[in-house]
VEXRO-824002 format. One record per residue (C-alpha): residue number from 1; residue in three letters; chain; y negated, z negated, x negated. Coordinates in nm, 4 decimals. Each point is the difference from the previous one (the first is absolute). Example, Ala and Ser with C-alpha at 12.3 -4.5 7.8 and 13.67 -1.06 7.14 Angstrom:
BEGIN
@resi=1, resn=ala, chain=A, c2=0.4500, c3=-0.7800, c1=-1.2300;
@resi=2, resn=ser, chain=A, c2=-0.3440, c3=0.0660, c1=-0.1370;
This chain:
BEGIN
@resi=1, resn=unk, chain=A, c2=-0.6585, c3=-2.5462, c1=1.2458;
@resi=2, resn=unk, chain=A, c2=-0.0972, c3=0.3817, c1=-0.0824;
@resi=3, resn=unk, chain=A, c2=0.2003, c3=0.2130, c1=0.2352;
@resi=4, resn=unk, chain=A, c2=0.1328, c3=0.3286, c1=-0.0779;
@resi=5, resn=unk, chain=A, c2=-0.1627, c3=0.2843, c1=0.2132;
@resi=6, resn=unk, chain=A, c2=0.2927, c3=0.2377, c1=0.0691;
@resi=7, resn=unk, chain=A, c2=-0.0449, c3=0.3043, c1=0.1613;
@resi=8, resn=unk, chain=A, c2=0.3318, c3=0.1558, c1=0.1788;
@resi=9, resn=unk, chain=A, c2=0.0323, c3=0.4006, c1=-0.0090;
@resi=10, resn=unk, chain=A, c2=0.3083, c3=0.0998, c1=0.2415;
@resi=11, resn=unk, chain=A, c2=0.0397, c3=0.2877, c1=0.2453;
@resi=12, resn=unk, chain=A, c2=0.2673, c3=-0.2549, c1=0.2299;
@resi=13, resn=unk, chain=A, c2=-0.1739, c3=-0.2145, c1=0.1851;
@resi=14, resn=unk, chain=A, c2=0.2728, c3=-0.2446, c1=0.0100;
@resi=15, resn=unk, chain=A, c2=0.0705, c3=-0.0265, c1=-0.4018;
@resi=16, resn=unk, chain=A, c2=-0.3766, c3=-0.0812, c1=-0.0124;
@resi=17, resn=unk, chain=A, c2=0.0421, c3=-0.2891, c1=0.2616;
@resi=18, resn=unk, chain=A, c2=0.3031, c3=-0.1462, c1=-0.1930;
@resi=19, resn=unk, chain=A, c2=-0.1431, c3=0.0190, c1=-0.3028;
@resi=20, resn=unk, chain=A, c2=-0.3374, c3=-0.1313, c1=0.0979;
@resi=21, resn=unk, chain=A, c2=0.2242, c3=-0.3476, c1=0.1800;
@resi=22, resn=unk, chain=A, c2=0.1913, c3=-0.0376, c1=-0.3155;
@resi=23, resn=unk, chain=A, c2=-0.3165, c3=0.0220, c1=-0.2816;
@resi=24, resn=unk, chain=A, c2=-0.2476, c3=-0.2036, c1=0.2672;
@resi=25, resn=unk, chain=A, c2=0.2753, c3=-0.2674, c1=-0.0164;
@resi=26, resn=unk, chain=A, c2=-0.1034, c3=-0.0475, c1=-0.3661;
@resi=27, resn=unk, chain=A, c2=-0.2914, c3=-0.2635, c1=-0.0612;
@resi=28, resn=unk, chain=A, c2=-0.1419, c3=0.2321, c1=-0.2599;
@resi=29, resn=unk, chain=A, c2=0.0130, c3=0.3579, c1=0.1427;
@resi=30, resn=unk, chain=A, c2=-0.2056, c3=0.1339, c1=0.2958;
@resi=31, resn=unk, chain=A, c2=0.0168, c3=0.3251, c1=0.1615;
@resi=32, resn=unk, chain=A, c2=-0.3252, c3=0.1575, c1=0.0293;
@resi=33, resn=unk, chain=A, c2=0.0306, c3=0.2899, c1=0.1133;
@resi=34, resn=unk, chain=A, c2=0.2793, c3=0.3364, c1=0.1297;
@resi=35, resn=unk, chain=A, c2=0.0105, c3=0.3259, c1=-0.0475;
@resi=36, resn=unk, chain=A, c2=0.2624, c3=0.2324, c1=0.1510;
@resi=37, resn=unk, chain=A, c2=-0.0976, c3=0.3508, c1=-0.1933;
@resi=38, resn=unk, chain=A, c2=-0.1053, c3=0.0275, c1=-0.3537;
@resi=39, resn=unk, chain=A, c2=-0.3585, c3=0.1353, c1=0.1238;
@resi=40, resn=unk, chain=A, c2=-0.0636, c3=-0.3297, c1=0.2306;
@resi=41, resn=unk, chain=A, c2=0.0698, c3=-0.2148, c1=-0.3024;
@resi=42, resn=unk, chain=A, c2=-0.2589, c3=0.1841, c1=-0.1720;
@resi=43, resn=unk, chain=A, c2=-0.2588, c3=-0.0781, c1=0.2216;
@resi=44, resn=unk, chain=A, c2=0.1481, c3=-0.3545, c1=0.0830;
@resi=45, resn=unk, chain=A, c2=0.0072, c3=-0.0809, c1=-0.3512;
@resi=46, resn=unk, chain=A, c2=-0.3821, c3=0.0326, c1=-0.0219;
@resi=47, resn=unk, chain=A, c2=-0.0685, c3=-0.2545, c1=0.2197;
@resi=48, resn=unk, chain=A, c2=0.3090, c3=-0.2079, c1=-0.0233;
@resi=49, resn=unk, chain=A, c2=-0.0547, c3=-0.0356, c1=-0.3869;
@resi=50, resn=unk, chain=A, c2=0.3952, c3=-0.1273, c1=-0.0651;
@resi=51, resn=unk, chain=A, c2=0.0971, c3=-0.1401, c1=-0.3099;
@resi=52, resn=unk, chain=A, c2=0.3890, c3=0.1506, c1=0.0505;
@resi=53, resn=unk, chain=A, c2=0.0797, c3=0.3241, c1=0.2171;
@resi=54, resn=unk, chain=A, c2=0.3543, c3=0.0376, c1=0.0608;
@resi=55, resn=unk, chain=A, c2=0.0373, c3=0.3490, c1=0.0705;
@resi=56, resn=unk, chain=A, c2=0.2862, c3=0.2068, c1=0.1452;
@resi=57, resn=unk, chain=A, c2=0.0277, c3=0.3285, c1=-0.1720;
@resi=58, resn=unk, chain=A, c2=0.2100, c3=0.1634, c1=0.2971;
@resi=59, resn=unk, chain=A, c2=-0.2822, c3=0.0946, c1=0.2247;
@resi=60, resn=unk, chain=A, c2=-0.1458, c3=0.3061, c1=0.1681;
@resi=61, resn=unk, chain=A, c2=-0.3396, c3=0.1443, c1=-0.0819;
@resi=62, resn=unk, chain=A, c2=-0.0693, c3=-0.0323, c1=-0.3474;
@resi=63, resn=unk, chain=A, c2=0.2753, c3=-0.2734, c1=-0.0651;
@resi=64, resn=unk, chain=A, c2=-0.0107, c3=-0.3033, c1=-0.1932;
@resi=65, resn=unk, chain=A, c2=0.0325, c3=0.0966, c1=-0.3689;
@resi=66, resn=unk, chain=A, c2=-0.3010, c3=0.2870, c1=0.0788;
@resi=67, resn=unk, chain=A, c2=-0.1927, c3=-0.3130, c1=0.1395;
@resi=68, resn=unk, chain=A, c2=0.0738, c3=-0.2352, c1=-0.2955;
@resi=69, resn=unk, chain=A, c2=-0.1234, c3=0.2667, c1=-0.1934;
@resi=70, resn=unk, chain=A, c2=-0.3259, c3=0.0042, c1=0.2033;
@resi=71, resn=unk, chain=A, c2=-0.0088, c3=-0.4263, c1=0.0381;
@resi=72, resn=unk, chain=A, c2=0.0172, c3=-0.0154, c1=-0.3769;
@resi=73, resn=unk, chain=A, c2=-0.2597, c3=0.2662, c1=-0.1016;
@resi=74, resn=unk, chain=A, c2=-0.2288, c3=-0.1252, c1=0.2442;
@resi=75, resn=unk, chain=A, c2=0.0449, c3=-0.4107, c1=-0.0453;
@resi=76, resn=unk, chain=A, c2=0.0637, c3=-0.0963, c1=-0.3500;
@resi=77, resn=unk, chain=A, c2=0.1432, c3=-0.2239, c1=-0.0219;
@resi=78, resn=unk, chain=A, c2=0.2309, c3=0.0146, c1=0.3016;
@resi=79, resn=unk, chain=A, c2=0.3427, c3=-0.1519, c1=-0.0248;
@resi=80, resn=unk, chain=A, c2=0.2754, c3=0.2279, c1=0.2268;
@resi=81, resn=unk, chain=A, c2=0.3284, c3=-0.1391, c1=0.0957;
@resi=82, resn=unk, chain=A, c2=0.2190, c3=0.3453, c1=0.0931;
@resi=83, resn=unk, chain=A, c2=0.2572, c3=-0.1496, c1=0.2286;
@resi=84, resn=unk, chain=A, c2=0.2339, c3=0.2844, c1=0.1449;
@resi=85, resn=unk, chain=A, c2=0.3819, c3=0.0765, c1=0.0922;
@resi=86, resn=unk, chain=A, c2=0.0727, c3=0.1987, c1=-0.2973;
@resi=87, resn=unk, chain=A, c2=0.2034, c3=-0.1202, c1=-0.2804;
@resi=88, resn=unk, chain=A, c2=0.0136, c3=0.2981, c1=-0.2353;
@resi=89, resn=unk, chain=A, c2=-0.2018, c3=0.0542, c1=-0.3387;
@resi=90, resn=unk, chain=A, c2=-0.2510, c3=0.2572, c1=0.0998;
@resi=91, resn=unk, chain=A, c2=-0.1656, c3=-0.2068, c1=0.2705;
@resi=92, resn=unk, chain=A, c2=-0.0869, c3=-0.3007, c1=-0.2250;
@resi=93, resn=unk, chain=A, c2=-0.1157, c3=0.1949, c1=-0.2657;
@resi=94, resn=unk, chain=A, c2=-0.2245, c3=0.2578, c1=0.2142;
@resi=95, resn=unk, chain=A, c2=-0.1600, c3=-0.3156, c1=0.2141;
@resi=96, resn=unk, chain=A, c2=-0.0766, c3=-0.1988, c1=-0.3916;
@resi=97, resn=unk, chain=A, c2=-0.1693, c3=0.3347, c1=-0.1226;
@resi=98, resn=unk, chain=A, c2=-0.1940, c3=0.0196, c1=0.2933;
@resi=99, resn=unk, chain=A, c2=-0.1455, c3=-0.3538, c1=-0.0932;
@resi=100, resn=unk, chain=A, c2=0.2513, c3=-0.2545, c1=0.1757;
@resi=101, resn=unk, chain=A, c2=0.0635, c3=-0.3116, c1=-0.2288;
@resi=102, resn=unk, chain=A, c2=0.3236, c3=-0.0653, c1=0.1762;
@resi=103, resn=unk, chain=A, c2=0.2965, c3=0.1497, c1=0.2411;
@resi=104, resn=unk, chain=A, c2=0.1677, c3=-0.1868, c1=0.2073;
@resi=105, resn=unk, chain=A, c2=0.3747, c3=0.1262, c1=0.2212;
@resi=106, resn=unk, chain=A, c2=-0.0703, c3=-0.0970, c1=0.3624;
@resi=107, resn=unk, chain=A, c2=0.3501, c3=-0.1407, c1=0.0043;
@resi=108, resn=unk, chain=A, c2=-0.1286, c3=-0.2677, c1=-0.2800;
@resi=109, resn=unk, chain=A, c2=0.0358, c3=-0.3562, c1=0.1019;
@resi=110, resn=unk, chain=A, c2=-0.3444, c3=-0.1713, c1=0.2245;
@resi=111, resn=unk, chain=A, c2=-0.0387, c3=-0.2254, c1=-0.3272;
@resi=112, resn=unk, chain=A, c2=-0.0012, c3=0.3360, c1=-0.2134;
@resi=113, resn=unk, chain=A, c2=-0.3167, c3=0.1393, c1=0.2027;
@resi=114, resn=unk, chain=A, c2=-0.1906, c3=-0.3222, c1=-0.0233;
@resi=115, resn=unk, chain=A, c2=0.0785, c3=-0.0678, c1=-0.3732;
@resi=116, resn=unk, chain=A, c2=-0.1002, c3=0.3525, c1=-0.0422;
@resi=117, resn=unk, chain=A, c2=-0.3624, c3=0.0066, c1=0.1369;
@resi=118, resn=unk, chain=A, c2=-0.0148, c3=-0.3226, c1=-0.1742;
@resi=119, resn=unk, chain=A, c2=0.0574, c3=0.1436, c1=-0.3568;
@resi=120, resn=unk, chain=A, c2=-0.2369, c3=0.3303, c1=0.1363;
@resi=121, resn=unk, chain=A, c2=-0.2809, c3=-0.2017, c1=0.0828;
@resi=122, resn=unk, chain=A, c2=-0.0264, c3=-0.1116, c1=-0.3269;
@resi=123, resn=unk, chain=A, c2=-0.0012, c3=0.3472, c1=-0.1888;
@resi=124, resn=unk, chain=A, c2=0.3705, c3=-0.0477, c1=-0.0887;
@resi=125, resn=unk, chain=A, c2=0.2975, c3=0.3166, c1=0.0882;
@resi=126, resn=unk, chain=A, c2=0.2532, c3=-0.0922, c1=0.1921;
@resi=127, resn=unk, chain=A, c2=0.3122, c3=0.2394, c1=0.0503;
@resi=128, resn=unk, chain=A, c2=0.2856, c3=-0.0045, c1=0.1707;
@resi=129, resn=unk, chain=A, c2=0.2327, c3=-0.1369, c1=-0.2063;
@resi=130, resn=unk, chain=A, c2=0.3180, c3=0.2367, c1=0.0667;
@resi=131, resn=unk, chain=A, c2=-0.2397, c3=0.2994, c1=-0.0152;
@resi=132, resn=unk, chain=A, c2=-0.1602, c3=-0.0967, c1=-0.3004;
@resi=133, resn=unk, chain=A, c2=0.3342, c3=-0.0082, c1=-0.1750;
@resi=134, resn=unk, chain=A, c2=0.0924, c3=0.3608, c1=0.1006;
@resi=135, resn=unk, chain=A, c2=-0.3650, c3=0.1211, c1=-0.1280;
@resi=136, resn=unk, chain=A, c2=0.1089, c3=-0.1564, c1=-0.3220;
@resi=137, resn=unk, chain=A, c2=0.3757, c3=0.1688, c1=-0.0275;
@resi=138, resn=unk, chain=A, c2=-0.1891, c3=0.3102, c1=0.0683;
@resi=139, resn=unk, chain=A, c2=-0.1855, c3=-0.0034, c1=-0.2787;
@resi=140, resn=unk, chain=A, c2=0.2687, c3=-0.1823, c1=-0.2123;
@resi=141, resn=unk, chain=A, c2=0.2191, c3=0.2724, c1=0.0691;
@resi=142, resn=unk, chain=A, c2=-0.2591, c3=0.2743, c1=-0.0017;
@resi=143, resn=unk, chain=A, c2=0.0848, c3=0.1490, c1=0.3313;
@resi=144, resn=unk, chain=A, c2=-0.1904, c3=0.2504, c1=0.1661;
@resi=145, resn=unk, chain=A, c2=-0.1278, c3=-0.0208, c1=0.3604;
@resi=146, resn=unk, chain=A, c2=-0.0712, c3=0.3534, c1=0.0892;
@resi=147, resn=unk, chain=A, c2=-0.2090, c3=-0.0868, c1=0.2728;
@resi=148, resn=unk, chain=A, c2=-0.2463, c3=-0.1862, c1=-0.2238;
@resi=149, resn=unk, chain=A, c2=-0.1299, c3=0.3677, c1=-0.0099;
@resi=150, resn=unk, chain=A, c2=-0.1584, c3=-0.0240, c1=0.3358;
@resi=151, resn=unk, chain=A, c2=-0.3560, c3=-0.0840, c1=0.0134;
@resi=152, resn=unk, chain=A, c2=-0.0895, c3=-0.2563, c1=0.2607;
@resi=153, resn=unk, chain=A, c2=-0.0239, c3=0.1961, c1=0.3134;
@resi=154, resn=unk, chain=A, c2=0.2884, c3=0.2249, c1=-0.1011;
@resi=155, resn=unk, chain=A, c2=0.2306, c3=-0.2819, c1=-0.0045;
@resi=156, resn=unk, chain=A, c2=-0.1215, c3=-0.1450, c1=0.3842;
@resi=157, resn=unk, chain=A, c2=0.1139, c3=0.3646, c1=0.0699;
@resi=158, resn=unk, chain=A, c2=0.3168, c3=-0.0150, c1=-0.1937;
@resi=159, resn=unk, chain=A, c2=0.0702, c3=-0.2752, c1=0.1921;
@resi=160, resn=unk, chain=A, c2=-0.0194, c3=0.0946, c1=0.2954;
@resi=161, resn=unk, chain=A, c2=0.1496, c3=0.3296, c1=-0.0375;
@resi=162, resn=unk, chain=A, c2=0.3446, c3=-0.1868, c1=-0.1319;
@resi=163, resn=unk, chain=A, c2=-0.0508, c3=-0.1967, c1=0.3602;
@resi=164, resn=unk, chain=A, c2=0.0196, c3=0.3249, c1=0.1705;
@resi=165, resn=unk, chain=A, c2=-0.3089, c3=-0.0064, c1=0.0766;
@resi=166, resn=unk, chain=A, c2=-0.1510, c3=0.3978, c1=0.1518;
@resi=167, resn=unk, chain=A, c2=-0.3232, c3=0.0919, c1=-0.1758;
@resi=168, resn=unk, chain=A, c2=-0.1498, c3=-0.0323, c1=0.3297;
@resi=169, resn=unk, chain=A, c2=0.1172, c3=-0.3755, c1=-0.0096;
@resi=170, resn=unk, chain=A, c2=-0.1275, c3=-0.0286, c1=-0.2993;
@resi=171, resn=unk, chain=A, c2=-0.2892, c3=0.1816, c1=0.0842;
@resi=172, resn=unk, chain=A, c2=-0.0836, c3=-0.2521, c1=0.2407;
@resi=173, resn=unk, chain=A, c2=0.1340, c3=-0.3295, c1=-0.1724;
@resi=174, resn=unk, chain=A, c2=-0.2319, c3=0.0365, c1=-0.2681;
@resi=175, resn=unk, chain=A, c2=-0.3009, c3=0.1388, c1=0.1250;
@resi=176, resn=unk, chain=A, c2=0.0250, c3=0.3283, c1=-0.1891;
@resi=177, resn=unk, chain=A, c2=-0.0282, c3=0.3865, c1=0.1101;
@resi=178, resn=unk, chain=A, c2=0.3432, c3=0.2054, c1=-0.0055;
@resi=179, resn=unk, chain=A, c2=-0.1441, c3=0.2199, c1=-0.2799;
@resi=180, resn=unk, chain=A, c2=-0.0824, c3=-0.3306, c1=-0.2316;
@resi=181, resn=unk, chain=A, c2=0.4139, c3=-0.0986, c1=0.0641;
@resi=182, resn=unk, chain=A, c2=0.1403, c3=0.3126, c1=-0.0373;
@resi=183, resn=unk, chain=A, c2=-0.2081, c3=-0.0243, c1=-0.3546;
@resi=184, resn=unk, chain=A, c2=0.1916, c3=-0.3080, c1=-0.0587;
@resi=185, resn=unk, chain=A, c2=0.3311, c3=0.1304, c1=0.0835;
@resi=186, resn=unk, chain=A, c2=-0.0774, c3=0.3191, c1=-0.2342;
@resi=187, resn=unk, chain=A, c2=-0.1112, c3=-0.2439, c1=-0.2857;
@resi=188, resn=unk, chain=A, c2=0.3099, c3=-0.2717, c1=0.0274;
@resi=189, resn=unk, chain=A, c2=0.2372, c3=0.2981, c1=0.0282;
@resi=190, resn=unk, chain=A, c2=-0.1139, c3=0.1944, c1=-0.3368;
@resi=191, resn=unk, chain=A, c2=-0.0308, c3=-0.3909, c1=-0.1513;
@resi=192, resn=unk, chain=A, c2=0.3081, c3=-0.1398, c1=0.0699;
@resi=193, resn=unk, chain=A, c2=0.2248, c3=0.3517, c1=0.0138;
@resi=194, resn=unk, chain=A, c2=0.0935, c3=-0.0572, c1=0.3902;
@resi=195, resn=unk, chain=A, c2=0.0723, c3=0.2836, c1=0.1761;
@resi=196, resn=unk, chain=A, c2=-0.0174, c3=-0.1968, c1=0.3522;
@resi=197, resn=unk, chain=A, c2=-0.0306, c3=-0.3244, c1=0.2167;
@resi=198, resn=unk, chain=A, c2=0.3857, c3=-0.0594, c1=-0.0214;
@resi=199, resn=unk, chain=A, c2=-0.0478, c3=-0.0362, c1=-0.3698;
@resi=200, resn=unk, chain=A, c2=-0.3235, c3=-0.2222, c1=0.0187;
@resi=201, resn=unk, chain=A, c2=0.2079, c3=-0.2333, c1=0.2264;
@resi=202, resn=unk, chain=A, c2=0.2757, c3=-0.0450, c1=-0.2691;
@resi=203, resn=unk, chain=A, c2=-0.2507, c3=-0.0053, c1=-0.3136;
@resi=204, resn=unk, chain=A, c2=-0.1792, c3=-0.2562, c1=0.2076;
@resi=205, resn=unk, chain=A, c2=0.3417, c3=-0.2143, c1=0.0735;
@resi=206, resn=unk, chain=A, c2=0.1063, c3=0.0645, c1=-0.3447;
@resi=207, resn=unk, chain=A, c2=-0.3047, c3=-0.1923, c1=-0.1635;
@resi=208, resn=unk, chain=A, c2=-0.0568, c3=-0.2372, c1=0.2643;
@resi=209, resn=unk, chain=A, c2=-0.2987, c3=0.1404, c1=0.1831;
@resi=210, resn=unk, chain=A, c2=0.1843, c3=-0.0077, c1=0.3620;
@resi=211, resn=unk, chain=A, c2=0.3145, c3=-0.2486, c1=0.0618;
@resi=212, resn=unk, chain=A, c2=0.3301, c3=0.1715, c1=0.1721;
@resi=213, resn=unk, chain=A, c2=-0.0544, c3=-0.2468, c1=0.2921;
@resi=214, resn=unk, chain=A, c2=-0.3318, c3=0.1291, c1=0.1197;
């Protein structure tokens, strides 16, 4: 029996453990190799060769839909499970145009992960099915995410920002200068017509990017 190479992407050692002891249970899945930043699955990827990555976009560095946009461009075809926390629209949507074939809610089922590297490895999308139902009463209903403005890295800041993050924190978190956030925080201010992080944090609530309980 062909197994499928997976290839686990997660900055918590412990998530990668349990997830590695529930898809090794699985006759037909193997876990070949882990990554805990996006840049070490970069370079693990060329030697690991996976036929699934299951990537967590919440990461420091240069994050996991920044390396599924590097994974894809450099290994075509590479098939990307994005398996993260968030349950709103604008994740999904961001980690798919990046090159992802499927998202995944870490509070999904066990059989939900497996089933979905299963359908992966074979070319085939595979979304969560709660969030795939709010992407399509979006559109139904024609509403308009402001923060769909953001370009990639704009909307890691954004993020973080409506966390309370310092630009210093941020600074740090993702590997950027001071000057190259403060950019950020100029551009998603004039973009989304904030006038400061108290108002990020509730545009960010508002459309799902952050949850209350965080």
């Amino acid at each position: 029996m062909h197994k499928i190479k997976v290839m686990l992407v997660d900055d918590h050692a412990v998530v990668r453990m349990g997830f590695k002891m529930l898809l090794q249970a699985s006759e037909d899945i193997e876990v070949v190799a882990e990554a805990d930043s996006g840049e070490a699955a970069l370079k693990a990827c060329d030697v690991a060769v996976p036929d699934v990555v299951v990537m967590d976009i919440a990461m420091a560095g240069i994050g996991g839909i920044e390396a599924i946009k590097r994974l894809t461009a450099k290994h075509s075809p590479m098939r990307i499970l994005a398996l993260s926390a968030h349950e709103d629209v604008s994740h999904p949507m961001r980690a798919v145009q990046a090159g992802a074939l499927g998202y995944l809610s870490k509070r999904s089922a066990p059989e939900a992960l497996i089933d979905a590297i299963r359908s992966i490895s074979k070319g085939q999308r595979n979304m969560d099915s709660q969030i795939a139902q709010r992407i399509a009463m979006q559109a139904i209903h024609g509403d308009q995410n402001p923060v769909a403005k953001l370009s990639a890295r704009e909307f890691e800041v954004f993020e973080q920002l409506a966390r309370g993050q310092s630009v210093a924190q941020i600074s740090e978190t993702l590997k950027l200068s001071s000057s190259t956030v403060g950019t950020h925080l100029y551009n998603i201010k004039q973009k989304l017509g904030l006038n400061n992080q108290a108002e990020m944090t509730l545009l960010a609530v508002r459309h799902g990017v952050i949850n209350v309980n965080e």
